[in-house]
Phi, psi and omega in degrees: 000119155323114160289169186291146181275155181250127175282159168268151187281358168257006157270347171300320188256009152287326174292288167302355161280326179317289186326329197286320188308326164321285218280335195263330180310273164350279156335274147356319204256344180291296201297323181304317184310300203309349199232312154249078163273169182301169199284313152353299169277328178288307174338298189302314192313296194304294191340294186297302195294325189274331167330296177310303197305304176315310208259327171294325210247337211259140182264124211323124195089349197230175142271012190252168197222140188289194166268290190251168175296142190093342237202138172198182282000167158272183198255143184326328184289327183251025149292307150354259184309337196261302171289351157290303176301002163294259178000289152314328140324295182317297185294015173246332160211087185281006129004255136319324177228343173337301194306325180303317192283315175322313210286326239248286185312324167285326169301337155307007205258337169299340169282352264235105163274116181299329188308139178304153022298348213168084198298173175178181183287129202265164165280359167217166177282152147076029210260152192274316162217150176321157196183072144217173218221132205289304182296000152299333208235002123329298169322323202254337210255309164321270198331296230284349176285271186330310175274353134337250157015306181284326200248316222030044164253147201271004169314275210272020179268270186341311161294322184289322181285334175302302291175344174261294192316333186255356158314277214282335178285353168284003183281199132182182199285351158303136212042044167088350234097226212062155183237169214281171159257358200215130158317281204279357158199101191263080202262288194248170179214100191286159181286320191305341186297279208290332177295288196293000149299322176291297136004263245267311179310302137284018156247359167280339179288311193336288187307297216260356178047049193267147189279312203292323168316322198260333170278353161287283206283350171270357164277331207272343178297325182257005145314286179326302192298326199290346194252284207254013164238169198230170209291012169230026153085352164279151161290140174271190182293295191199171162215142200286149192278333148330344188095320200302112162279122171249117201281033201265115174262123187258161195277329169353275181313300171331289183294323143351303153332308196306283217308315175291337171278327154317309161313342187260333184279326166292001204240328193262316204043046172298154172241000183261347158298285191294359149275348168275323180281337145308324205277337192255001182265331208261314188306314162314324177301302184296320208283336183205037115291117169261161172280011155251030167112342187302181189207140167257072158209166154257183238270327182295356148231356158308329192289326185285340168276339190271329168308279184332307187266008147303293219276354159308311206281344179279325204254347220192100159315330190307143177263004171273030168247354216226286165329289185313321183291315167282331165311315197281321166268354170277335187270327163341269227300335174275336183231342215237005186245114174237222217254266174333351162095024197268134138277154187287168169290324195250122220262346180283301225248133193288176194260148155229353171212206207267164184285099198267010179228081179265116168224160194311306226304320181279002170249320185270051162262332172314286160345274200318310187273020161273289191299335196300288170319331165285007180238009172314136174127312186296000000 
């Protein structure tokens, strides 16, 4: 009978040093993706994550995308966010998604209520009476100016000014200004309103050189700050007509800011803007980055905080707007992707099973901050 072949033990621990140097490489080129990945691996990333959002979220027949599986419409708000990432996917292969973000922004005109003082975008289509909300429709005015921007076709400057005119009819003279967060209940006045109103405002003048434009974004910026920021340069939520402030702060609101002061600082080459916009950008940085990629918020306002240190990295040599931005997706896509390919909602806590809650609104903030990232550099 044959004996069994026996390997010799030193050839046995070469073999097993092969193996290990395989499993520690990997491993090793794994930690790398995750803590800087190449622009390549975010491409792949944005690719992959918007694919799923086409085959889970998009509604059979339509240009529209449900909210949860089962379930349809989304809701406006993640209507927003699912057309910027389109949109940004475009400027990285325009291919492929231009046509998407068209297709996917005329289809939005179904949300669109005519009814008065001033029409704008409902929160769901087709609703027998109005339910909307200027920062929802604040959101759409960013979409549609970037794709404006991408195209130089005037369907969305024309769109974007439709819809920025019903943004700005949420201001009055109560509490000094500010705009409302809600139409149809007009209790508070939120950052979430006002920032990307600000935004949304000067880049609509940037086309069109309208005075009123510019004359919005020079009340609500030093509204926003005089009401709603706190004294280490972050934004709270909103204050109450009561006067009341509620300090619960989100990376949103912070960024938004940023974003409005860049914007101000680009229309001006003001140098007291990009120092405003560093300073609260540095503070963001303490209050909800950790160094190994986490974000303590979740994602549906965190990706507009990573939007933000992009557009810083354009503005500010420090490479820790760049750095941060990639830590985060590398830590997204290594902790926070669970077998299917899903991400969680909430960007601090690492994933430990599958993702039991999918909504549109959370993979494409996902979305957004892939394609957003593929474009450092530009």
């Amino acid at each position: 009978m044959q004996r069994p072949y026996v390997t010799g033990r030193a050839e046995v621990r070469s073999i097993l040093c092969r193996i290990a140097a395989v499993v520690l490489t990997a491993a090793g080129q794994a930690s790398a993706a995750a803590d800087s990945p190449s622009r390549d691996d975010v491409v792949r990333w944005g690719n992959e994550v918007t694919a799923r959002i086409e085959t889970r979220f998009l509604i059979p027949g339509s240009a529209l995308y449900r909210e949860k599986e089962g379930q349809c419409p989304a809701f406006m708000w993640s209507c927003g966010v699912e057309l910027s990432a389109l949109v940004a996917a475009a400027k990285v292969a325009p291919d492929t998604y231009r046509p998407k973000a068209k297709k996917y922004a005329r289809a939005l005109k179904s949300y669109w209520h005519a009814a008065g003082p001033v029409p704008g975008l409902d929160v769901l289509p087709q609703q027998k009476a109005p339910d909307r909300y200027y920062d929802d429709n604040a959101w759409i005015v960013l979409d549609l100016m970037d794709l404006y921007s991408l195209t130089r076709e005037d369907e969305w400057l024309a769109f974007a000014e439709d819809t920025l005119r019903f943004v700005l009819s949420g201001e009055d003279g109560k509490l000094g200004g500010g705009l409302y967060w809600r139409e149809q209940k007009k209790e508070s006045k939120n950052t979430c309103a006002n920032a990307p109103a600000i935004v949304g405002a000067l880049r609509v003048y940037q086309a069109t050189r309208k005075q009123p434009y510019l004359d919005a974004a020079q009340r609500l910026y030093p509204w926003t700050r005089a009401h709603l920021q706190d004294q280490d340069g972050l934004f709270w939520d909103n204050i109450a007509l009561n006067g009341k402030v509620v300090r619960t702060q989100y990376t949103y609101n912070s960024a938004l800011m940023i974003q409005a002061s860049l914007a101000f600082y680009d229309l001006t080459k003001d140098d007291r803007f990009l120092r405003e916009a560093k300073r609260v950008g540095r503070q963001s940085l303490g209050r909800w980055c950790r160094p190994d990629g986490r974000i303590d918020d979740t994602g549906r306002f965190a990706h507009l905080l990573l939007g933000a240190f992009v557009n810083l990295s354009r503005h500010d040599t420090d490479p820790v707007w760049r750095e941060t931005v990639l830590k985060t997706l590398g830590f997204l896509h290594s902790r926070q992707r669970d077998e299917d390919g899903l991400y969680a909602g909430h960007w601090g806590k690492p994933l430990t099973g599958k993702v039991e809650k999918t909504e549109l609104l959370d993979q494409a903030s996902v979305a957004r901050a892939f394609w957003e990232a593929a474009g450092l550099g530009d």
